[in-house]
C-alpha positions in Angstrom: 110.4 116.3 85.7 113.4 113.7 85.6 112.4 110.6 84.0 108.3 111.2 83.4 106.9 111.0 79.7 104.5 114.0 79.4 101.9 111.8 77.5 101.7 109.3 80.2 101.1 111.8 83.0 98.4 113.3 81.4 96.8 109.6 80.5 97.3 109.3 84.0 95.9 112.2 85.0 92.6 111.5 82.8 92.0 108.3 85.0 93.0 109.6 87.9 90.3 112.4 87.4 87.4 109.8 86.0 87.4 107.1 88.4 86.5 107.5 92.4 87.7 104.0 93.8 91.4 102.6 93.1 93.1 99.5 94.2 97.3 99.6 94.8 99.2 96.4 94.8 102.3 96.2 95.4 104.3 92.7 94.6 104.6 89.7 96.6 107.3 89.5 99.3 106.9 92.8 99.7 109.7 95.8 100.0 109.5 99.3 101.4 109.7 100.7 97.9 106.6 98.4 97.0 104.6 99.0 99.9 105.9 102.6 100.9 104.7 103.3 96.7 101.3 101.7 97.8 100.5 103.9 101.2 101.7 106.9 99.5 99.5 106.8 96.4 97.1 105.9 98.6 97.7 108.9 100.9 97.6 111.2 98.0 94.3 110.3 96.1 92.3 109.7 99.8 93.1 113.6 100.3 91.9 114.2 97.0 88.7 112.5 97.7 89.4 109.2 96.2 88.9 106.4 97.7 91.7 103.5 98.4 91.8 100.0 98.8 95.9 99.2 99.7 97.1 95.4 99.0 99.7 93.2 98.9 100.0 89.4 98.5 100.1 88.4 102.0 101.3 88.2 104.2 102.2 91.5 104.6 105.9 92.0 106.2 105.7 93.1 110.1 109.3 94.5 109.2 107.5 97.5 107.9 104.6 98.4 110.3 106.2 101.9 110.8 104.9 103.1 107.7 102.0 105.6 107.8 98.8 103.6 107.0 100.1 100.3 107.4 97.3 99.3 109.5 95.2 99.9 106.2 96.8 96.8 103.9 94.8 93.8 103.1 91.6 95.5 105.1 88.9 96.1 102.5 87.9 94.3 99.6 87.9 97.1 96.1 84.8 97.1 94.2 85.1 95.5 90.9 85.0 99.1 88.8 87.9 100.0 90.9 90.6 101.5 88.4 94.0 99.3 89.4 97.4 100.9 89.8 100.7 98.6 90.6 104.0 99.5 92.1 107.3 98.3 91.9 106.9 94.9 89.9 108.1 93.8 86.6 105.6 91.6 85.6 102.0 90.0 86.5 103.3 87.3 88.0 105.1 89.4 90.7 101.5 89.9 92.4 100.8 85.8 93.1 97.3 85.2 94.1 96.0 88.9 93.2 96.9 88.6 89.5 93.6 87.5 88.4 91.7 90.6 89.7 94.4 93.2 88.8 94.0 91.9 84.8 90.2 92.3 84.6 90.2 95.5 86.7 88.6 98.4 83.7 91.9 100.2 83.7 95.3 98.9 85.2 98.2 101.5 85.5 101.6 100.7 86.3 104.7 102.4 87.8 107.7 100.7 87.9 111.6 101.0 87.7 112.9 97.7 86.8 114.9 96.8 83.8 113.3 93.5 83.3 109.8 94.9 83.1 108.6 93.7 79.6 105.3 96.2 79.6 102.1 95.6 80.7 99.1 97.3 81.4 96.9 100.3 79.8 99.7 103.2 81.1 102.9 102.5 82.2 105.0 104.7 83.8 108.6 103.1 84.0 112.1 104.9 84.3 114.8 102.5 84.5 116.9 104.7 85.7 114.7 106.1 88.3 116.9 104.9 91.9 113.6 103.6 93.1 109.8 103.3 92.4 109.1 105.8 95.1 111.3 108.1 93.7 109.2 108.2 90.8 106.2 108.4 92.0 107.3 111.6 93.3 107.8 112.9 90.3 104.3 111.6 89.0 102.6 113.2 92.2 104.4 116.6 91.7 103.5 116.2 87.8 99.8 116.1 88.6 99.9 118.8 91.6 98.6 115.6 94.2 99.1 116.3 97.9 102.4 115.1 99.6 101.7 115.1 102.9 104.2 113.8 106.2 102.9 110.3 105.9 103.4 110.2 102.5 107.0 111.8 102.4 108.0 109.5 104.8 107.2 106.3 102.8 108.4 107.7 99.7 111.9 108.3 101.7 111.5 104.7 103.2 111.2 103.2 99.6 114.3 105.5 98.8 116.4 104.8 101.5 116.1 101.0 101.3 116.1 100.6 97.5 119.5 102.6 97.9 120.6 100.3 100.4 121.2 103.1 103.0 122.4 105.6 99.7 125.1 102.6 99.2 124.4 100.5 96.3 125.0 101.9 92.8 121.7 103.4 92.3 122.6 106.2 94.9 123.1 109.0 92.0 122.3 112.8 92.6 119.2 112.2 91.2 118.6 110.1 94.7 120.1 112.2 96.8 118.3 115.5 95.7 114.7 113.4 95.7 115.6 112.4 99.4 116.4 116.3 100.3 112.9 116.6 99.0 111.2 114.5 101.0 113.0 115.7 104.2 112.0 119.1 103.1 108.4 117.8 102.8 108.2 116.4 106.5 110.4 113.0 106.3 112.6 112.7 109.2 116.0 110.9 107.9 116.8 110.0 110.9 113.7 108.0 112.2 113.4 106.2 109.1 116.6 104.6 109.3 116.5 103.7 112.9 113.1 102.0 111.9 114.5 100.2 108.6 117.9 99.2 109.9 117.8 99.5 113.6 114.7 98.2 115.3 114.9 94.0 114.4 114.2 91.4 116.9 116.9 89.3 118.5 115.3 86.4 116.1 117.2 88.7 113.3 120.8 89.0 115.0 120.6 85.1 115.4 119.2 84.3 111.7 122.1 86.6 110.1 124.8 85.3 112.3 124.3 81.4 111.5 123.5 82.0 107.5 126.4 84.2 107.3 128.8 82.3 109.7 127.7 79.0 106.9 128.0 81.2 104.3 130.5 79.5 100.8 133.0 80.9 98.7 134.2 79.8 95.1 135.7 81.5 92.1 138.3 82.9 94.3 136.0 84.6 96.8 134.1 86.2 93.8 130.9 84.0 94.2 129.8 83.6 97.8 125.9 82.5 98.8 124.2 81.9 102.0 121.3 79.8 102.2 118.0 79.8 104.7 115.9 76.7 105.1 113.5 75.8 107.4 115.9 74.3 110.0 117.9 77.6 110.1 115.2 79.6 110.9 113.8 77.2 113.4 116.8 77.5 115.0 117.1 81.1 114.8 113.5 81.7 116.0 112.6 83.5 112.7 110.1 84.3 110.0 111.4 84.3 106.4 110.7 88.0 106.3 114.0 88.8 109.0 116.2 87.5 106.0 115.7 91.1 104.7 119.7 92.9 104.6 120.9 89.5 104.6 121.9 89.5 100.9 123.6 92.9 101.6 125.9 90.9 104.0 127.2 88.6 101.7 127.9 91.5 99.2 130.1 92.9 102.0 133.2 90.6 101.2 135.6 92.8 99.4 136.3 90.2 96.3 132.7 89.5 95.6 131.4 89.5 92.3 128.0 87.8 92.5 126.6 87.1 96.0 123.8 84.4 96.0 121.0 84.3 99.1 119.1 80.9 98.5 115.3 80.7 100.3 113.5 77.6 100.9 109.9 78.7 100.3 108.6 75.3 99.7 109.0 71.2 99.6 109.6 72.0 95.6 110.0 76.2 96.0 113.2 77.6 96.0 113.4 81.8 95.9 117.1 83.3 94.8 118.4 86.8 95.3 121.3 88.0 93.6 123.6 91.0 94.0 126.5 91.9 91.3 129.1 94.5 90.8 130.0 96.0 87.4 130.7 93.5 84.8 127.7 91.2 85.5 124.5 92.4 84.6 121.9 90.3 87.7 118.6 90.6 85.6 120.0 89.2 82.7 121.7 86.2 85.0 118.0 85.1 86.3 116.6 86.0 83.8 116.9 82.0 82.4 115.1 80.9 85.9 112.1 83.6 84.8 113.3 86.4 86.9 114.2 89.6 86.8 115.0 93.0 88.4 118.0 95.2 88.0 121.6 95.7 86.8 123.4 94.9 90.1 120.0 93.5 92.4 117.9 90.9 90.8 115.8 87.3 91.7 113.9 84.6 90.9 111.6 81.7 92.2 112.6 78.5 91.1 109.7 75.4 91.4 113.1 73.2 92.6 114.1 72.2 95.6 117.6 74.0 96.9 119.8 71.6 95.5 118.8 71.4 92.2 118.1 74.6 92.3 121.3 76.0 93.8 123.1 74.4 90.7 121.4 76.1 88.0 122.4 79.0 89.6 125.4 78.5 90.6 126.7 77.1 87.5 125.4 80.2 85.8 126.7 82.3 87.9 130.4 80.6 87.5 129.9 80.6 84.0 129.4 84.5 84.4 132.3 85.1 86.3 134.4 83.3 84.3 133.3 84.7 81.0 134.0 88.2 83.0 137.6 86.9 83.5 138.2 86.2 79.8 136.7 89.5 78.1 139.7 91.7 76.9 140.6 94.5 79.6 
């Protein structure tokens, strides 16, 4: 079993086995790899007579009501023995208003993949260099003989697919590639998936990405570009923050980037950064100064700025990255 500590599953496995009632959280601003993680846990243990309360911080994305049991988020409150299990987050803060009742839960377990995950909980089950969350809770539900059922296989390819990028971004390693044969084998359709996670947006999304990319910046010599969405653009777009998902993955497009930048106006003093690198510029450790984190080449951070302040910081970081890139001895 790629990637799973045997002494983990089995502490797992003991808590899985002594508790009836479980809450899943997956992290603010949630993904397909968070909440896909979250639906298929839940599918699992609910057909092991468990019972499931599903959550995220809401609101909880529209983008991703095709996923099985996604009608079930945010619906029932968990009782306060419930045993907690997170997905996909790197630290408490990642779960905003639901942080308080994950930490006094009797037992918290988290599964995670991101490099900037500093530990926390009672078990943690974390594989940097698992492609995404999903994929390794996989693993973890193979490991312990749980039922993966259609719905489940479909979010754990959903999570796959998207945290890949479409099996485009760095992380797309035969490890990924043979988990999402897996899932195909147990009842994902490929297909589907990715006609629901790329191909099914709004016209609201076709306007939004053309006018952040068509304003979109370049400096360093076409190695640092950013786009920016504030409240005016998406007023004008007829959007919700949510449709500025794949927007990042735009920028990265340009054939000389380095660093691309996507800059979210969240609040009057909020400001929420994505980042996207190529080799030579490790995007965890360039957020993590603004109290961010994530991985090698995909990372972010909320900044309590406004944009303009806040786009300096990290710009000028990212500049000085770029440039400290140009100097190191080929």
């Amino acid at each position: 079993m790629t990637g799973l500590d045997p002494a983990i599953v089995a502490a797992i496995g003991r808590i899985l086995a002594e508790s009836d009632d479980f809450l899943l959280v997956g992290h603010k601003d949630a993904d397909a790899d968070s909440l896909g993680s979250v639906l298929a846990m839940a599918d699992a243990l609910e057909r092991s007579g468990k019972r499931t309360y599903p959550w995220v911080p809401p609101p909880v994305p529209r983008l991703l009501r095709f996923l099985p049991g996604y009608p079930l988020v945010n619906q029932h409150l968990a009782p306060d023995h419930a045993v907690a299990m997170t997905f996909d987050a790197g630290s408490p803060s990642r779960f905003g208003e639901l942080r308080e009742r994950i930490e006094r839960a009797p037992k918290l377990v988290v599964i995670d993949h991101h490099r900037s995950n500093g530990g926390f909980g009672d078990v943690a089950l974390v594989d940097t260099q698992a492609p995404a969350t999903g994929e390794l809770l996989l693993r973890l539900l193979q490991a312990l003989g749980l039922p993966i059922a259609h719905g489940a296989a479909t979010n754990l390819y959903a999570a796959l697919l998207t945290d890949t990028g479409g099996f485009r971004h760095d992380n797309t390693t035969a490890r990924a590639l043979r988990c999402g044969a897996e899932l195909a084998e147990l009842g994902a359709d490929p297909a589907w998936i990715a006609r629901m996670a790329y191909k099914s947006q709004p016209a609201s999304t076709l306007r939004l990405h053309a006018l952040v990319t068509a304003a979109a910046r370049l400096d360093c010599d076409g190695r640092l570009v950013w786009g920016e969405v504030t409240p005016a653009v998406l007023e004008e777009a007829g959007a919700a923050m949510e449709e500025t998902e794949g927007l990042i993955d735009i920028l990265q497009s340009l054939d000389t980037f380095v660093i691309a930048c996507l800059f979210k106006v969240t609040g009057p003093k909020a400001t929420k950064v994505s980042v996207r690198t190529r080799v030579g510029v490790e995007a965890h450790e360039l957020v993590a100064p603004f109290g961010g984190g994530g991985h090698a080449r995909a990372a972010g951070a909320d900044l309590a700025q406004p944009l303009e302040p806040a786009r300096s910081l990290v710009l000028d970081a990212c500049r000085r990255a770029i440039g400290q890139l140009a100097a190191a001895p080929q």
